[in-house]
N, C-alpha and C positions, 0 to 999 in steps of 0.2 A: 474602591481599592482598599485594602489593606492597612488596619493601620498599625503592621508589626512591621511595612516596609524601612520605615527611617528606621528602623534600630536594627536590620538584619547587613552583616558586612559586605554584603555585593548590592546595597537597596539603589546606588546609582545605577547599575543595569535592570534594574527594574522601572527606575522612576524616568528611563531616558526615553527620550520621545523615538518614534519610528523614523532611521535614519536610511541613506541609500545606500549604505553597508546593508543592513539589516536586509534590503530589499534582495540586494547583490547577493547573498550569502543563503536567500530561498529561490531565486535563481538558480542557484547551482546547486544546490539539493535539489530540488524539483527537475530537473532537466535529466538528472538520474531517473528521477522516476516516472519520467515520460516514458524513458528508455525502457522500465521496468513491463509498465504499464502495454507499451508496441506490442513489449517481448511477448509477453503473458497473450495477451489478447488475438495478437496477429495470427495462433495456430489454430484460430475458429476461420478464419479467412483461406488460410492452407488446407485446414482439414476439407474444406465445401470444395476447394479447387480439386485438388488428388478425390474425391469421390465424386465428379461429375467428368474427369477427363481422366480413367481409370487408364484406357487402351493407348492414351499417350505417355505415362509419367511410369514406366510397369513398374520399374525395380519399387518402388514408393506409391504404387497403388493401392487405395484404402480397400476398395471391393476386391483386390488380389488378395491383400496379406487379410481381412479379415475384420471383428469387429475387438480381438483381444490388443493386436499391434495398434489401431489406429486410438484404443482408450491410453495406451502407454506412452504414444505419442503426443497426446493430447494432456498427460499427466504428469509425465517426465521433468520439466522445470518447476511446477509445482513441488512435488515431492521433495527434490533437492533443494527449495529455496526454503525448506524447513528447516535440513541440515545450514543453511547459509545464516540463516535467521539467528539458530544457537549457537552457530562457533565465532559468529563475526558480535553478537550481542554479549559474548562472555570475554572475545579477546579486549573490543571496544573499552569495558569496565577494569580491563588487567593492564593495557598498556596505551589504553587517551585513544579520544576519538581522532587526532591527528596525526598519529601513526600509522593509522590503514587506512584513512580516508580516501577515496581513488583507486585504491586495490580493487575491491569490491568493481567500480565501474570497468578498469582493465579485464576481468573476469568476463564480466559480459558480452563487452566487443571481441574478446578472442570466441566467445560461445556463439553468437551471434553471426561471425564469418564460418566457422565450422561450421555450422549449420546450411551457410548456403551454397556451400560447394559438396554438399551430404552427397555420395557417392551412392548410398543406399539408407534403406530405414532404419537398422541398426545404429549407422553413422549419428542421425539426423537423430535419434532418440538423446545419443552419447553426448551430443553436443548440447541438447537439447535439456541435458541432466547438468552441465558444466554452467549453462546461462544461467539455472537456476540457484544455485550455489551462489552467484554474484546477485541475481534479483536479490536473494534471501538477503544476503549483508546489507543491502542497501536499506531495507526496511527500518532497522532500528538503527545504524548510524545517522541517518541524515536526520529521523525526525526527534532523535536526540538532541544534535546540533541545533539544529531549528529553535528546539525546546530552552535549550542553556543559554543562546545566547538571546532569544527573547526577551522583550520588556514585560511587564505583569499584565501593561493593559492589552497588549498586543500579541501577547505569546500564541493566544489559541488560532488567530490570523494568518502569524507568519508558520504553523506548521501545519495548518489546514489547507493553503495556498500550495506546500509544496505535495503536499496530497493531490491536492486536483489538479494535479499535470496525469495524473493518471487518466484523467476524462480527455487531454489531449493527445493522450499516449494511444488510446482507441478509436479516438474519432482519425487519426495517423492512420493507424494499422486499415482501418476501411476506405480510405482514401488512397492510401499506397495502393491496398489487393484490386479497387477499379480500376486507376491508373497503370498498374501493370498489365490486367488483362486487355485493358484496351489500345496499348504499344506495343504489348511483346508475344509471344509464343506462351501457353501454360506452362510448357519445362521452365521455361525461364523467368515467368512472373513470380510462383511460389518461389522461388530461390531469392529474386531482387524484395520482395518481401517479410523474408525472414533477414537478410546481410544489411539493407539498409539502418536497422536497428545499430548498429555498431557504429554510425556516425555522430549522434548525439554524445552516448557516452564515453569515446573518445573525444569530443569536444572541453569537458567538461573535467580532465581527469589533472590536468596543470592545475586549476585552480581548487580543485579540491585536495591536491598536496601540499600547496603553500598557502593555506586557511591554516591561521592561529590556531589555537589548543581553545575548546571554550573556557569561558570562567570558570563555570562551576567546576568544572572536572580541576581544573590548575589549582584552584583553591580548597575545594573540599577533597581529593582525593593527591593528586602529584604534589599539593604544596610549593608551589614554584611559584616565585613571584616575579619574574622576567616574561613567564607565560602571560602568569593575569595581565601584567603591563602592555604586554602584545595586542592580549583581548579588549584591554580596556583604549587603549589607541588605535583599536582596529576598527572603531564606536564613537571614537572623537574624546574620549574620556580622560581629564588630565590626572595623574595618579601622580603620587608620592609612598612609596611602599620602600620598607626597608628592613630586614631581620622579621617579616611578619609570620613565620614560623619557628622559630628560635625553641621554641618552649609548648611548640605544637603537640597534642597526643595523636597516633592513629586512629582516624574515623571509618577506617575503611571494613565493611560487614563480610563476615563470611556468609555463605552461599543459606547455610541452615539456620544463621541469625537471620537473614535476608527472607526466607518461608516462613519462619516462623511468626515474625513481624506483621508479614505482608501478605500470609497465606489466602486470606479472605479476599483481598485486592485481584490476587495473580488468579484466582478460581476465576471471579467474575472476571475480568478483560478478556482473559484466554476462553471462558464459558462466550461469552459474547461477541467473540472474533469468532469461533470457533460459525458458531448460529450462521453470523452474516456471511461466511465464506460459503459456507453451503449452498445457500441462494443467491449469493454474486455469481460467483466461478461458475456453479453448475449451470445456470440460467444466461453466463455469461458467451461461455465457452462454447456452450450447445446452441448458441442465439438463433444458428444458422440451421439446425435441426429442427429446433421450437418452431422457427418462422415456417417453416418450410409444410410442417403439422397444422398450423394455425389455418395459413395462406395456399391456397391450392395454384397450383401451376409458376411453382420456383422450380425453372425447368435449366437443363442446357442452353437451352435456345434463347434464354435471357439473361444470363447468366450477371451479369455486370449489373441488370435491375435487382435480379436479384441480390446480391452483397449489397447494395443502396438499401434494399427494403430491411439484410438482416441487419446492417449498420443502423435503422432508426432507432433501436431501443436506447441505441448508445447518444444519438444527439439528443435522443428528448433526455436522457440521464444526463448530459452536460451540463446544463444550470445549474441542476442540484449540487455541485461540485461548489461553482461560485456563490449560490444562496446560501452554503452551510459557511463560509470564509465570512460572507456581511454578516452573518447571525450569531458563528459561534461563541464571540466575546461582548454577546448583548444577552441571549438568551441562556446563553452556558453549555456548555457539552451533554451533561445528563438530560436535561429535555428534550435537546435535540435529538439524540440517540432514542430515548423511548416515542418521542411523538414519531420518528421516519418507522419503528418497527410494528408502530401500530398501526400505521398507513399501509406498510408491505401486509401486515396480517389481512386486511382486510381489503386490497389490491388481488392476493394470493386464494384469499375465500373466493372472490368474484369471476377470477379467473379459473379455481375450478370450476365452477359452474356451468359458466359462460361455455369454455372449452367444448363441452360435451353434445353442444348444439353449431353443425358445422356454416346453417346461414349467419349465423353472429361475428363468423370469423373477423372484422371489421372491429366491431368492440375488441372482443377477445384481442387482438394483435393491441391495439390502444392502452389496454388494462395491464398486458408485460410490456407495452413501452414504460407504463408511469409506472411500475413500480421500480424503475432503475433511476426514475428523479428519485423516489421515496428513500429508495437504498444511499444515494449520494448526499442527499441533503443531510439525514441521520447518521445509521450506524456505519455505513463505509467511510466516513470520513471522521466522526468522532470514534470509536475503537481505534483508528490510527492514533489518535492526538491524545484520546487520556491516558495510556499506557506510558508516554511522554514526560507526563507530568507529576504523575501520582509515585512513584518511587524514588528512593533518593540516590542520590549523583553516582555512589560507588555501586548502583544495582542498575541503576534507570535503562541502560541499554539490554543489560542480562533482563529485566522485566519485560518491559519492551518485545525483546527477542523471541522471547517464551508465550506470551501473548501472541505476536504474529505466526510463530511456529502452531498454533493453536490453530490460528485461523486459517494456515496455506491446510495443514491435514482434515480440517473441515473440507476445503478447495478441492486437494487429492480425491477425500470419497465421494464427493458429487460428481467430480469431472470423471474418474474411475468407472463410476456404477452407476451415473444417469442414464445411459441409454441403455443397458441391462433393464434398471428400473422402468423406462419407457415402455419395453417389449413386454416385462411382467405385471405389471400395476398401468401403465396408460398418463399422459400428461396430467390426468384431471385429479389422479391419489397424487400425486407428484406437487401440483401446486397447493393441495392440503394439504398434506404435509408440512411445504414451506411455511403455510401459513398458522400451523400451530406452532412452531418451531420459532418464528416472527414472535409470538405472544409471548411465548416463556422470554424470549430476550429483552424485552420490553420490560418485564416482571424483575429480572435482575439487576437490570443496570440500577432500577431505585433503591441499591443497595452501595453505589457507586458514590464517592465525594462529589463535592463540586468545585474543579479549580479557578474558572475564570476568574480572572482580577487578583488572585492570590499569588505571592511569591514560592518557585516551586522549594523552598527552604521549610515554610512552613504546611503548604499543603501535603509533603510529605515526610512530614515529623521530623525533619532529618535532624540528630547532632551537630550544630553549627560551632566552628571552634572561635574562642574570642581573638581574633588577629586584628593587631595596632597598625590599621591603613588608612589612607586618606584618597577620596575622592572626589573630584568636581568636575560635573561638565560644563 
């Protein structure tokens, strides 16, 4: 650990042990992004339903309306959860992450019910554009949260943890789409599979209102000391704080001191979300396409095996979720991030190859299941957390933001233009690709700090102001 933490004025939230506040508090971040994760993930489960049950579902049939409607369907919360990512990551920095907190999840349960009463495809896009907007916010508010109220040894845990509700937010959405096809009618499975998503993050939206203000924002940027006292008894932490602003200067950066500072930082994160969204999303989204390519006879007539078979890529990718939580504050973010994208590079090499010989199909399907551990254990769960860390309190969510907005419009032109790509180039230029694309990201992150164990005061340089407080836990 640190030893600038005794002398930094918030070093008691660094030095406090992991409490079940702290637990509580990635709970209900995470439970958001389960939500996120369903949202996102569940329209690979809908798209395979509407394109094997065309002559049932018409007004929202994929083989009716086409192959441009069904990419726009398939891209549409992605897109918007760009726009979600920069207006909720800049308001987050202008008026505390406790003023909108909750907002963001309200968004999505109203998107998420539109969507399953979608009258037609149009509807079902519009709504489909409105979830995304709340996906988007939820990104950089909760794993800021996360991040501020963290301890130093434990910060990478607890915002890595609420990451990997995302691996439960998929392994959901494939569990729902068998379980509806196999109780209900197809009209009515895709609909109970896109609305049930609205019952988590209305679960979740009380306690993400009346969540304190974090420290760091109350202290380095609102200067309120009934906040911090909130924060710090919200933690068990006895405080004696009184006039600790009196003689305060403003620390708060504008937007173009903020690039200018940080411009090398915000290249890489956002370079590096940008990479791994490509190969998530696209490889995510289409799982059901891929498999379907790989594996011969994903038919109608099996329909329920088939979603089991394209759901595997997604459990064997589960671990990776909880391997990177045990690892990330042992081994640090930056290794972790370059060793997963050198695993996918050459997961992605093997897999073009493989691909091109259809007795191998066995391997080949094996080879894009692991490369979704490779993805989980590395860059999809560190690109969330160092963007987190690395910027300071008055930007941290505006970085953040702009970083995720990186990585969904990576998302957008995979999910957009893969099956374009499919028909013009073939799965096997498609996983080369991924897999030079894997290298360069690899290459960059060792350009990246390393925060584990550090307080995010000094990991990201930030102007700390000298305030006369007292703390004891």
């Amino acid at each position: 650990m640190s030893e600038k933490i005794n002398s930094l004025p918030l070093s008691e939230f660094d030095k406090i042990r992991l409490s079940f506040n702290h637990i509580k508090l990635t709970l209900v971040a995470g439970a958001g992004f389960l939500t996120d994760a369903y949202d996102l993930f569940s329209i690979s489960i809908v798209l395979y339903i509407l394109t094997v049950f065309p002559e049932k579902l018409f007004p929202l049939s994929i083989k009716v309306l086409g192959l441009p409607l069904s990419s726009y369907l398939a891209t549409s919360a992605i897109l918007f959860a760009i726009i979600g990512q920069l207006v909720f990551g800049s308001i987050s920095d202008l008026l505390g992450r406790k003023k909108i907190y909750g907002i963001e999840a309200a968004i999505l349960s109203i998107g998420a019910i539109l969507s399953a009463i979608s009258p037609n495809i149009y509807w079902l896009i519009l709504s489909r554009a409105l979830l995304g907007l709340g996906i988007g916010g939820d990104y950089p508010i909760s794993s800021v949260i996360a991040s501020e109220y963290g301890n130093a040894k434990d910060r990478g845990k607890m915002i890595a943890t609420v990451f990997s509700n995302q691996g439960l937010g998929i392994i959901l959405a494939v569990l729902i789409g068998i379980l509806s096809l196999q109780f209900l009618p197809p009209d009515l499975a895709w609909r109970t599979v896109l609305g049930i998503a609205a019952i988590p993050a209305l679960l979740v939206i009380y306690f993400r209102r009346t969540m304190p203000e974090t420290p760091r924002y109350s202290f380095h940027v609102k200067k309120d000391a009934n906040e911090l006292n909130k924060a710090a008894e919200y933690l068990n932490i006895k405080t004696d704080i009184k006039n600790v602003y009196s003689n305060a200067k403003n620390t708060r950066q504008s937007f173009i001191d903020f690039v200018e500072k940080y411009w090398r930082y915000l290249l890489i994160t956002a370079s590096t979300w940008f990479i791994l969204d490509v190969a998530f999303y696209g490889t995510g989204i289409y799982s059901s396409f891929i498999s379907s390519s790989i594996i011969p006879h994903l038919t109608q007539e099996n329909i329920k095996t088939a979603i089991f078979i394209i759901g595997l890529p997604y459990l064997v990718g589960l671990p990776g979720y909880f391997s990177a939580v045990a690892l990330i504050d042992k081994l640090g973010r930056r290794l972790l991030q370059i060793l997963g994208f050198l695993a996918m590079t050459a997961i992605y090499f093997l897999t073009s190859f493989m691909i091109k010989e259809a007795s191998y199909f066995v391997v080949t399907f094996v080879l894009f299941a692991l490369s979704f551990y490779a993805i989980n254990l590395g860059p999809n769960t560190t690109t969330f957390v160092i963007p987190a860390e690395i910027y300071p309190t008055s930007k941290r969510s505006t970085g953040h933001g702009i970083s995720a907005a990186s990585g969904k419009l990576g998302a957008a032109i995979s999910t957009l233009y893969l099956p374009l790509w499919k028909l013009q180039f073939g799965l096997s230029a498609i996983f080369l690709g991924l897999g030079v694309i894997s290298m360069i990201g690899a290459v960059l992150t060792t350009y990246l700090p390393e925060p584990k164990g550090i307080p995010l005061e000094e990991i990201s340089q930030e102007e700390v102001i000298q305030a006369k407080s007292r703390f004891s836990s």
